[in-house]
C-alpha positions as CSV (number, residue, x, y, z in Angstrom):
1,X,115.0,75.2,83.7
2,X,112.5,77.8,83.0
3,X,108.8,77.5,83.4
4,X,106.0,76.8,80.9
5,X,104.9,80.2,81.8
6,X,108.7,82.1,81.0
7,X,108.5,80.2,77.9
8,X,105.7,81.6,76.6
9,X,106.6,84.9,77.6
10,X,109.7,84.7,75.5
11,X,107.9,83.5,72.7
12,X,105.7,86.1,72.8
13,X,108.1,88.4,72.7
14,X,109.5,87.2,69.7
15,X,106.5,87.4,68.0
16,X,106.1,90.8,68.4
17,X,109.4,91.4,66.8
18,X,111.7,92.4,69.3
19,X,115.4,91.9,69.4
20,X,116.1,87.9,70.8
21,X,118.9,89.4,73.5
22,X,116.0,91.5,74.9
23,X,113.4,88.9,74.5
24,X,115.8,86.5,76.9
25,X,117.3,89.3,79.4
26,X,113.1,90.0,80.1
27,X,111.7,86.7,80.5
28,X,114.9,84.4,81.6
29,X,116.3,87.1,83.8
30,X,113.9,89.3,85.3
31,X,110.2,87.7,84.9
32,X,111.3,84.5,85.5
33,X,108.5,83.1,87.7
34,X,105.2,82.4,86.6
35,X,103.6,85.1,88.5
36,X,106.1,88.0,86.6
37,X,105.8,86.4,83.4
38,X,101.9,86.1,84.3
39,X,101.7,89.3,84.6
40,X,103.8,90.4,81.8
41,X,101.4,88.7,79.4
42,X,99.1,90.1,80.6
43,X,100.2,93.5,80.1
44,X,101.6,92.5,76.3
45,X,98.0,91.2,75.9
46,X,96.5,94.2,76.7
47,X,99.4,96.9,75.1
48,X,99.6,96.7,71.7
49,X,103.3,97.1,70.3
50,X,104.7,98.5,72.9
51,X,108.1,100.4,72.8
52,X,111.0,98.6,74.4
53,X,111.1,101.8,77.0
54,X,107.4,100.7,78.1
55,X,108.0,96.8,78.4
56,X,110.9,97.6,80.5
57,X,109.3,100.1,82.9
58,X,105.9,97.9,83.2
59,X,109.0,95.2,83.8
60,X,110.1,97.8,86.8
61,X,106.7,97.8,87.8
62,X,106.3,94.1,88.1
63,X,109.3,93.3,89.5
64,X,108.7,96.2,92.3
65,X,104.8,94.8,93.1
66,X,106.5,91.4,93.7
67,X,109.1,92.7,96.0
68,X,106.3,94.6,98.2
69,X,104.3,91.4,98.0
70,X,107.2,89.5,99.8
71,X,108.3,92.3,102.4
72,X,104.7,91.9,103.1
73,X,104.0,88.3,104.0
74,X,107.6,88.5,105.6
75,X,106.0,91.5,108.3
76,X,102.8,88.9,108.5
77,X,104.7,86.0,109.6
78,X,107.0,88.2,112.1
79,X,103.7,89.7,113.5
80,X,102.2,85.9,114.1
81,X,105.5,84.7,115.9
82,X,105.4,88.2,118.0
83,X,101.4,86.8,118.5
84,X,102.3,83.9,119.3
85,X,105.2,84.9,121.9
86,X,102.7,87.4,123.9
87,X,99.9,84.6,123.9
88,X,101.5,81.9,124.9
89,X,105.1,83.2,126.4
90,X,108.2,81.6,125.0
């Protein structure tokens, strides 16, 4: 089930005229969380018309920020459990 958030995105899509495939692939497939699809909005609020080549590489862009976000707070949760080994042993 998608999220109020992927919903909207779709919709606004739509509204902007482009093609209903595309409109799904983006916001069901890819920016399918609300923080994507926030940030999708976000662009399309700020962008006027952009082309499909655009949406798709600020998709890229998205989708890549995310990724880093999660290696991230992976690296910060091995580092407290190596922490947490040399302060108090195994």
């Amino acid at each position: 089930m998608a999220s109020e958030r992927t919903d909207e995105l779709y919709r606004l899509l739509l509204s902007r005229g482009y093609p209903k495939e595309f409109c799904a692939e983006i916001a069901y497939k890819n920016m399918n969380t609300d923080y994507t699809a926030t940030r999708m909005i976000g662009y399309l609020y700020r962008v006027t018309n952009p082309r499909i080549e655009d949406l798709v590489d600020e998709m890229l862009a998205i989708l890549s920020d995310r990724d880093e976000i999660m290696r991230k707070k992976e690296m910060e949760h091995a580092q407290a459990v190596i922490n947490d080994i040399y302060n108090n042993g195994l």
